[in-house]
N, C-alpha and C positions, 0 to 999 in steps of 0.2 A: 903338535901345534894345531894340525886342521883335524877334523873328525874322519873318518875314512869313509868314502864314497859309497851312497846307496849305487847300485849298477840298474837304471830299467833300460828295457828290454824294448825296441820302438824299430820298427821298418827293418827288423833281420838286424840290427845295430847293437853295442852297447852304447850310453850313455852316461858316463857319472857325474852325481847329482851331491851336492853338499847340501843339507836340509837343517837349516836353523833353527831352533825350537820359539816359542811353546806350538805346539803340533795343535793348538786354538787357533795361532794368530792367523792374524789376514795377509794371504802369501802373498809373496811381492819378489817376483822373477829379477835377476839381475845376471849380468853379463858385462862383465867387466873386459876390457879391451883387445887383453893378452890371449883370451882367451877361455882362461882356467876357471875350474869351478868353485875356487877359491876365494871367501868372501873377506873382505879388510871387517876385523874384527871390532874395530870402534863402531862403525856402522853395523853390523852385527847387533851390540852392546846396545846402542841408541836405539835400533829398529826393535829387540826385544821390550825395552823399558815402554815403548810403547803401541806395544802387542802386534806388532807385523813379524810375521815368517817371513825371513831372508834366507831362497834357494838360488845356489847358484848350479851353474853345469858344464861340462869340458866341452866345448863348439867340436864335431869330429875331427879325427886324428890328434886331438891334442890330452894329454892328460890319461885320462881313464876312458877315454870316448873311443872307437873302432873308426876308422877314417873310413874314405865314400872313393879314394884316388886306384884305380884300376879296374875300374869297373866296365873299361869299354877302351878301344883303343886310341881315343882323343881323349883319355881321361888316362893313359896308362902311366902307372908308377915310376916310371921312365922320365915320361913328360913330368911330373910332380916333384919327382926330386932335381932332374936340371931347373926346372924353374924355381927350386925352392932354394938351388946353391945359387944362383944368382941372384935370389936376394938377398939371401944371406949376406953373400960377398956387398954389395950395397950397403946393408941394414950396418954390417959388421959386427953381427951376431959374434958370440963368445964359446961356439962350438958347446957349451957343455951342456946341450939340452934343452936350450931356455927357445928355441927354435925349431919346431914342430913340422914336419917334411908333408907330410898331411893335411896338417891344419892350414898351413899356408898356400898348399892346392886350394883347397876349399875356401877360401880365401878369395883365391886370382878366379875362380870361378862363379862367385860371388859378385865382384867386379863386374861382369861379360854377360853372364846371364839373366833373365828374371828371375828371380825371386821363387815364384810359385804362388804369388798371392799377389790383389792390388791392394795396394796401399789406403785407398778409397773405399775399402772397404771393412778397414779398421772404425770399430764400434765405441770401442775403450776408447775412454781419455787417454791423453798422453803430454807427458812431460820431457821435453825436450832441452837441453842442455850442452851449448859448447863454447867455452872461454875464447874470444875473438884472439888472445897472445896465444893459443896452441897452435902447435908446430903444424896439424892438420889442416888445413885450409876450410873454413865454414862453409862453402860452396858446397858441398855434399848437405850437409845438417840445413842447410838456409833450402835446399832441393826438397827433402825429406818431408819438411815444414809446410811446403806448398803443397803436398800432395796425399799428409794426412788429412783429416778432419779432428775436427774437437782438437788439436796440438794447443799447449799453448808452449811458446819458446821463450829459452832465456839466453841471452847472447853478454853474460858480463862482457866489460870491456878490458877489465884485468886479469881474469881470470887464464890458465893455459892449464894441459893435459895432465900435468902435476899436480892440481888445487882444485880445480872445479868441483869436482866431488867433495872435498872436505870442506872449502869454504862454503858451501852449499846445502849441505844433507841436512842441515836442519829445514830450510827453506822446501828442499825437497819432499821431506817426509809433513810437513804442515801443507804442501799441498795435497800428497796422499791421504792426510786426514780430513779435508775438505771433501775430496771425492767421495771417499768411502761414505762421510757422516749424508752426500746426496745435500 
């Protein structure tokens, strides 16, 4: 069903990278939630017909990616997986995998630490997106918003973490073609 992962090679890491053709189009990064580098293939379909490459890639520990969790003894693999079975236990993950011990370190680390970049110094437009009925609370994305430049946001009021993206992509990829055209 998915293509098998190109693996690059970044910071002593792997990476794996799903790379949607045509190998013309104008790439267009995606990250979808769970993590994986696995792209929803309507979007795919739709972003081919009009000529964007859609790459996506496994966030570390998760997929095909080499995780970052032991690298130091406030990072050790220890601390990753108790943290990672207690959310589990919370989340009520289904044990068979779909819950990444790694990627969810990097995750809670994610959370707590900066970044490594300011936000303020994002150049690129950006398009920002999140359904006010998702179960995630806006306050993050409504944060985010204030402290890119160039963002512009869209806050449907029906929309939740199930739909945004499908009721959207068209809406989204017509603004990516705005940009592009300048």
């Amino acid at each position: 069903m998915f293509a098998d992962p190109v693996i690059v090679k970044a910071g002593g890491r792997d990476i794996a990278v799903e790379d949607t053709g045509p190998g013309t189009g104008f790439p267009v990064f995606v990250m979808n939630g769970a993590g994986s580098r696995h792209l929803f293939q309507p979007a795919v379909r739709e972003g081919r017909d009009l000529g964007f490459r859609l790459i996506g890639y496994d966030r570390p520990g998760c997929g095909g990616s080499t995780g970052r969790a032991g690298r130091d003894a406030a990072h050790s693999r220890e601390r990753a997986e108790y943290l990672a079975a207690c959310e589990r236990d919370v989340l009520r993950a289904d044990g068979q995998g779909s819950f990444d011990d790694d990627g969810a370190w990097d995750d809670h680390c994610a959370f707590y630490h900066p970044w490594g970049f300011d936000l303020a110094g994002i150049r690129a437009p950006v398009s920002l997106w999140h359904g006010l009925k998702d179960f995630l609370p806006v306050t993050h994305a409504r944060w985010l918003a204030d402290r890119i430049p160039h963002v512009t946001t869209h806050f449907p009021a029906d929309e939740d973490h199930t739909n945004v993206e499908d009721n959207n992509r068209g809406a989204a990829y017509a603004w990516l073609r705005e940009k592009i055209a300048g």
